[in-house]
GUVEX-388515 format. One record per residue (C-alpha): x, y, z. Coordinates in steps of 0.5 Angstrom, whole numbers, plus 500, padded with zeros to 3 digits. Layout:
residues N
((X Y Z))
...
END
This chain:
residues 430
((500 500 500))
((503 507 499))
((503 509 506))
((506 516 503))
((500 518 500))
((494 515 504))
((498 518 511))
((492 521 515))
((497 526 519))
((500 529 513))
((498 536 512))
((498 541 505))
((501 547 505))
((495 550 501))
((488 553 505))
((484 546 505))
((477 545 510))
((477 539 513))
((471 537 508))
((474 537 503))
((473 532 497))
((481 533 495))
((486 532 501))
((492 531 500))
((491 524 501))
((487 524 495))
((491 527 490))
((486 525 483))
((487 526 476))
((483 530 471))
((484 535 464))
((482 542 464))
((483 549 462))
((487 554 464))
((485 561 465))
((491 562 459))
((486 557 454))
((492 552 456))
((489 544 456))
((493 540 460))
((493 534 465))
((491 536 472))
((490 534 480))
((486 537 485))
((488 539 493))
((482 543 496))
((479 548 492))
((486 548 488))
((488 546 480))
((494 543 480))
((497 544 472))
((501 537 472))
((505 540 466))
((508 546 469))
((510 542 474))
((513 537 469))
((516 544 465))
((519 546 472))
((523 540 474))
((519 537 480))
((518 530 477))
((526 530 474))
((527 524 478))
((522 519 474))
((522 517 468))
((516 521 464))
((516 523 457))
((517 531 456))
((509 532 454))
((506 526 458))
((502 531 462))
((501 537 456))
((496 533 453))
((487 533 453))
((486 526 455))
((490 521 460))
((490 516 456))
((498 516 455))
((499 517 462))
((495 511 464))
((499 507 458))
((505 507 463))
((502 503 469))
((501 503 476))
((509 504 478))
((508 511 474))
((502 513 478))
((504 512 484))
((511 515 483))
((508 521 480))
((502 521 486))
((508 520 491))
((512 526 489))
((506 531 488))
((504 529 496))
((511 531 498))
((512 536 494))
((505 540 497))
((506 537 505))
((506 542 509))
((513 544 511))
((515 542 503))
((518 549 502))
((521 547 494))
((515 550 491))
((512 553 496))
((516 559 497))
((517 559 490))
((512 564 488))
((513 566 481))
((512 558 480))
((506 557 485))
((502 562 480))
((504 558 473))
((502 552 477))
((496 552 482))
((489 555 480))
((482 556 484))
((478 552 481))
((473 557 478))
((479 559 474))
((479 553 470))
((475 549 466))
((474 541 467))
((475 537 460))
((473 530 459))
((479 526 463))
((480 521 457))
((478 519 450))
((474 513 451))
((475 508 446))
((471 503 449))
((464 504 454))
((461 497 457))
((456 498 463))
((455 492 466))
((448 489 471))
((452 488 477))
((447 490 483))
((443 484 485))
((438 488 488))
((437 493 482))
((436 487 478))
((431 484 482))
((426 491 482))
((426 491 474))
((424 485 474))
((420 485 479))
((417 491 474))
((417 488 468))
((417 481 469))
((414 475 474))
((417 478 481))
((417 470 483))
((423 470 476))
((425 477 477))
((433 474 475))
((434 471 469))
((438 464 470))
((445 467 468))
((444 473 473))
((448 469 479))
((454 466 474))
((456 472 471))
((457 480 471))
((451 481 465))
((453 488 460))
((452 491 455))
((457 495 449))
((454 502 450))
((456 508 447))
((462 512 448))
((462 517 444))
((456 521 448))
((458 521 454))
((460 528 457))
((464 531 463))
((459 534 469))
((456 540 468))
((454 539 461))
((446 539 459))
((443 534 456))
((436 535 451))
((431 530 453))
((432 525 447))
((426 521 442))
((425 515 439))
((419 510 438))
((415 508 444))
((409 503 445))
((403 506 450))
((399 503 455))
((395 498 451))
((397 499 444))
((399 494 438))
((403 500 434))
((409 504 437))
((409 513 436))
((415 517 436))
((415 523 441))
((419 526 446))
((421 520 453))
((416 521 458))
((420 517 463))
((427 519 462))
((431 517 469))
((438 516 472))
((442 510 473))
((446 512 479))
((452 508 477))
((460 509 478))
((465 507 473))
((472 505 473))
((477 506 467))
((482 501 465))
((489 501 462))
((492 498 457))
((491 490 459))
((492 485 455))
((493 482 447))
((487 478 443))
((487 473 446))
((490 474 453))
((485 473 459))
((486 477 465))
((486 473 472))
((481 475 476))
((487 477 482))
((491 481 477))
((485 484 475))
((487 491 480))
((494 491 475))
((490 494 470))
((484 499 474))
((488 505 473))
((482 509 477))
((474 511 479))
((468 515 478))
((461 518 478))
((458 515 473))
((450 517 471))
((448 513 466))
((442 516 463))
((435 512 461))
((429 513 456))
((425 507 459))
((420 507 455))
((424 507 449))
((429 502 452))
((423 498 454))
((419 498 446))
((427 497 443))
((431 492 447))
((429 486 445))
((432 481 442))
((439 485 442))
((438 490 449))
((439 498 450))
((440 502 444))
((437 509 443))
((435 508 450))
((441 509 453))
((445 512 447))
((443 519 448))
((448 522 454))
((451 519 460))
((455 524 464))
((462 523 468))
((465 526 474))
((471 529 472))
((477 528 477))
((479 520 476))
((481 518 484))
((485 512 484))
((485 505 487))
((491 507 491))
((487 513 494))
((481 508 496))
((486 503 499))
((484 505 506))
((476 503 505))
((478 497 501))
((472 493 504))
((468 485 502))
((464 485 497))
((457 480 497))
((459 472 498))
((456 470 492))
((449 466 493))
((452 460 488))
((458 456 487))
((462 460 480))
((465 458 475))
((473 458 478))
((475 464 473))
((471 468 478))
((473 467 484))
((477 470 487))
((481 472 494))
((481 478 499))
((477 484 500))
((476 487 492))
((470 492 493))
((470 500 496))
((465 503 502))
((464 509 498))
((458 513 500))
((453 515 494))
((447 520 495))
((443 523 488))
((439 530 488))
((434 533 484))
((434 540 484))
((428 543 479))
((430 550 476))
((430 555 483))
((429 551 487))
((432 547 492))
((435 541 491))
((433 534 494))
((435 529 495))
((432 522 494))
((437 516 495))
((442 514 498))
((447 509 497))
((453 505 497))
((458 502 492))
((459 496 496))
((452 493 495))
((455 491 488))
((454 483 487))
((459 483 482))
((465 487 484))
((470 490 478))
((475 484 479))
((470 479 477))
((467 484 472))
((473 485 468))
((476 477 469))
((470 476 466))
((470 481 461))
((476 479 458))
((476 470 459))
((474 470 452))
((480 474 450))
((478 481 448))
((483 486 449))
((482 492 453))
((486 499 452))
((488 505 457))
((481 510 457))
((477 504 457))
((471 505 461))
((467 500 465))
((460 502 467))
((458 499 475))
((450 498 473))
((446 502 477))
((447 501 484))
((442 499 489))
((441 497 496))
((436 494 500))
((431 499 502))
((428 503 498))
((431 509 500))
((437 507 496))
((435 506 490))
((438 507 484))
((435 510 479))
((427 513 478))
((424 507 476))
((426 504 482))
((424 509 487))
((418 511 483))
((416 504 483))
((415 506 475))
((410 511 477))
((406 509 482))
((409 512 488))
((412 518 486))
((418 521 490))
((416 527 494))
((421 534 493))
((423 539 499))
((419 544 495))
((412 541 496))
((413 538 488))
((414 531 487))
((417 526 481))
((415 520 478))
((421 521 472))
((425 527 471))
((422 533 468))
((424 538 463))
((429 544 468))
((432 539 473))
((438 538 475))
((440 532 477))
((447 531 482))
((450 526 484))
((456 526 489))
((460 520 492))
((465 519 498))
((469 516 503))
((469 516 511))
((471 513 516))
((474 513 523))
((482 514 523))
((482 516 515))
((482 521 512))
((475 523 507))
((476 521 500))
((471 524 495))
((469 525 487))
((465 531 486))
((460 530 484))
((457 530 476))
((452 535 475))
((447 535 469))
((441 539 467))
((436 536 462))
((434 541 456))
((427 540 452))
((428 536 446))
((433 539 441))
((430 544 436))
((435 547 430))
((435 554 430))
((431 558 425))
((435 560 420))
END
C-alpha cells in the first residue's frame, strides 16, 4: 500500500477545509482548461487545480522517468498507457511536493502562479478519450426491481443473472463530463394497450446511479486477465449517470438490449480517483449465492465503502435528495467484471470505460434509478419544495456525489456529476 499517500496525518500547505473531497490524500487526475486557454492534464487539492504539465515543464518530476508532453495532452489516455508504477510514483511525488512543511515549491511564488489555480479559474474536460464503454447489470438488488416490474416477481432474475457479470456495449461516443446539458431524446414507443408504436419525446426518462471504472492498456487478443491481477489494469473510478429512456428502451431492447434508450447521454464525473487513493476503504463484496465458474472466483476484499447519494433539483428550487446508496452493494465487483469481460480473449485498452450497473441497496430508499424509487410511477418521490417526480422533468438537474469515510482515515470524495435536462433539441431557425 502506499503509505506515502494515504497517511491520515499528512498536511497540505494549501487552504483546504476539513470536508473536502480533495485531501492531499487523494491526489485525483483529470484534464482542463487553464485561464490561459491551455489544456493540460491536471490534479486537484482543496478547491486547487494543479497543471501536471507546468509541474513536469518546471522540473519537479526530474527524478521519474516521463515523457516531456506526458501531462500536456487532452486525455489521460497516454498517461494511463504506462502503468501502475508511473501512477504511484507521480501521486507519490506531487503528495510530497504539497506537504506542508515542503517549501520546494511552496516559496517559489512565480511557480505557484504558473501551477495552482482556483477551481473556478478553470474548465474541466472529458478526463479520457473513450474507445470502448460497457456497462455492466451487477447489482442484484436492481435487477430484482426491474424484473420484478417488467416480469414474473417469482422469476425476477434470468437463470444467468448469478453466473456472470450480465452487460452490454454501450456507446462512447455521447458520454459527456458534468456540467454538460442533455436534451430530452425521441424514439419510437408503444402506449398502454396499444398494438402500433409512435414516435415523441421520452415520458419516462430516468438516471442510473452508476459509477465506472477505467482500465489501462491490459492484455493482446486472445489473452484473459485472471480474476486476482484484475486491479493491475484498473487505473482509477468515477460517478457514473448512465441515463435511460425507459419507454423506449423498453419498446426496442428485445431481441438485442438497450439502443436509443440508452445512447443518447451519460454523464461522468471529471476527476478520476484512483484505486491506491481508496485502498484504506477497501471492503468485502457479497459472498456469491451460487458456486461460480473458477475464473470468477476470487480471494481477499475486491470492493470499496463508497457513499453514493443522488439529488433533484427543479429549476430555482432546492435540490432533493432522493436516494442514498452505497458502491458495495454491488453483487458482481469490478475484478470479476473485467476476468469475465476478457475470458474470451477481448483485448481492453487505456481509457476504456467499464460502466457498474445501476447500484441498488435494499431498502427502498437506496435505489438506484427513478424507475425504481417510483415503483414506474405509481408512487411518485415526493420534493422539498412540495412538488414530486415520477421521472424526470424537463429543467431539473440531477447530481450525483459519492465518498469515502470512516473513523482513522481521511474522507476521499469524486465530486460530484451534475447534468440538466433540455427539452427536445430543436434546430435554429435560419
Amino acid at each position: 500500500m502506499p503509505s506515502k499517500t494515504n497517511d491520515p496525518k499528512r498536511k497540505t500547505w494549501l487552504e483546504t477545509s476539513a470536508d473536502t473531497d480533495f485531501p492531499i490524500q487523494n491526489i485525483p487526475f483529470g484534464v482542463f482548461l487553464t485561464r490561459d486557454d491551455i489544456i493540460t492534464i491536471g490534479t486537484r487539492i482543496g478547491d486547487f487545480a494543479i497543471d501536471l504539465g507546468a509541474l513536469h515543464q518546471l522540473g519537479y518530476f526530474s527524478e521519474i522517468p516521463l515523457t516531456d508532453d506526458i501531462f500536456l495532452q487532452d486525455s489521460l489516455n497516454d498517461f494511463i498507457a504506462d502503468g501502475r508504477k508511473t501512477w504511484r510514483a507521480v501521486r507519490n511525488r506531487i503528495s510530497v511536493i504539497f506537504e506542508a512543511d515542503n517549501a520546494e515549491l511552496r516559496d517559489q511564488k512565480d511557480h505557484c502562479e504558473r501551477v495552482i489555480f482556483a477551481m473556478d479559474e478553470v474548465e474541466m474536460q472529458l478526463p479520457v478519450q473513450i474507445g470502448d464503454y460497457t456497462d455492466f447489470y451487477s447489482s442484484k438488488e436492481h435487477a430484482i426491481n426491474v424484473g420484478s416490474l417488467y416480469r414474473d416477481p417469482q422469476n425476477a432474475l434470468l437463470p444467468n443473472w448469478m453466473h456472470l457479470p450480465v452487460a452490454y456495449h454501450g456507446r462512447s461516443s455521447s458520454i459527456i463530463p458534468s456540467g454538460i446539458s442533455v436534451h430530452r431524446p425521441q424514439g419510437q414507443k408503444l402506449p398502454n394497450g396499444a398494438t402500433e408504436p409512435i414516435f415523441g419525446p421520452s415520458r419516462q426518462l430516468d438516471f442510473e446511479l452508476e459509477m465506472a471504472f477505467i482500465t489501462t492498456d491490459a492484455n493482446e487478443l486472445g489473452q484473459p486477465i485472471p480474476v486476482d491481477q484484475a486491479e493491475e489494469y484498473i487505473f482509477g473510478l468515477v460517478l457514473f449517470n448512465d441515463w435511460s429512456a425507459r419507454d423506449i428502451q423498453r419498446w426496442e431492447y428485445a431481441p438485442l438490449g438497450p439502443f436509443l434508450g440508452k445512447n443518447f447521454a451519460s454523464s461522468v464525473s471529471c476527476w478520476i480517483v484512483t484505486l491506491d487513493a481508496l485502498e484504506p476503504f477497501r471492503t468485502a463484496s457479497p459472498k456469491p449465492e451460487k458456486e461460480l465458474l473458477p475464473y470468477l472466483q476470487y480471494s481477499g476484499k475486491k470492493t470499496f465503502d463508497i457513499n453514493l447519494e443522488v439529488s433533484i433539483k427543479p429549476e430555482n428550487k432546492e435540490e432533493t435528495v432522493v436516494t442514498n446508496s452505497n458502491f458495495k452493494h454491488l453483487y458482481w465487483n469490478m475484478s470479476q467484471q473485467l476476468a469475465h469481460h476478457t475470458v474470451n480473449g477481448c483485448p481492453v485498452n487505456s481509457g476504456d470505460m467499464m460502466g457498474s450497473g445501476t447500484i441498488s441497496g435494499s431498502a427502498p430508499k437506496s435505489f438506484g434509478s427513478m424507475l425504481e424509487l417510483s415503483w414506474k410511477g405509481s408512487k411518485p418521490v415526493k420534493l422539498n419544495d412540495g412538488g414530486d417526480r415520477k421521472f424526470i422533468e424537463d429543467k431539473d438537474t440531477v447530481i450525483m456525489r459519492g465518498y469515502c469515510e470512516k473513523p482513522g482515515a481521511v474522507r476521499i470524495g469524486f465530486g460530484e456529476v451534475k447534468t440538466k435536462i433540455l427539452p427536445v433539441f430543436k434546430p435554429k431557425k435560419k
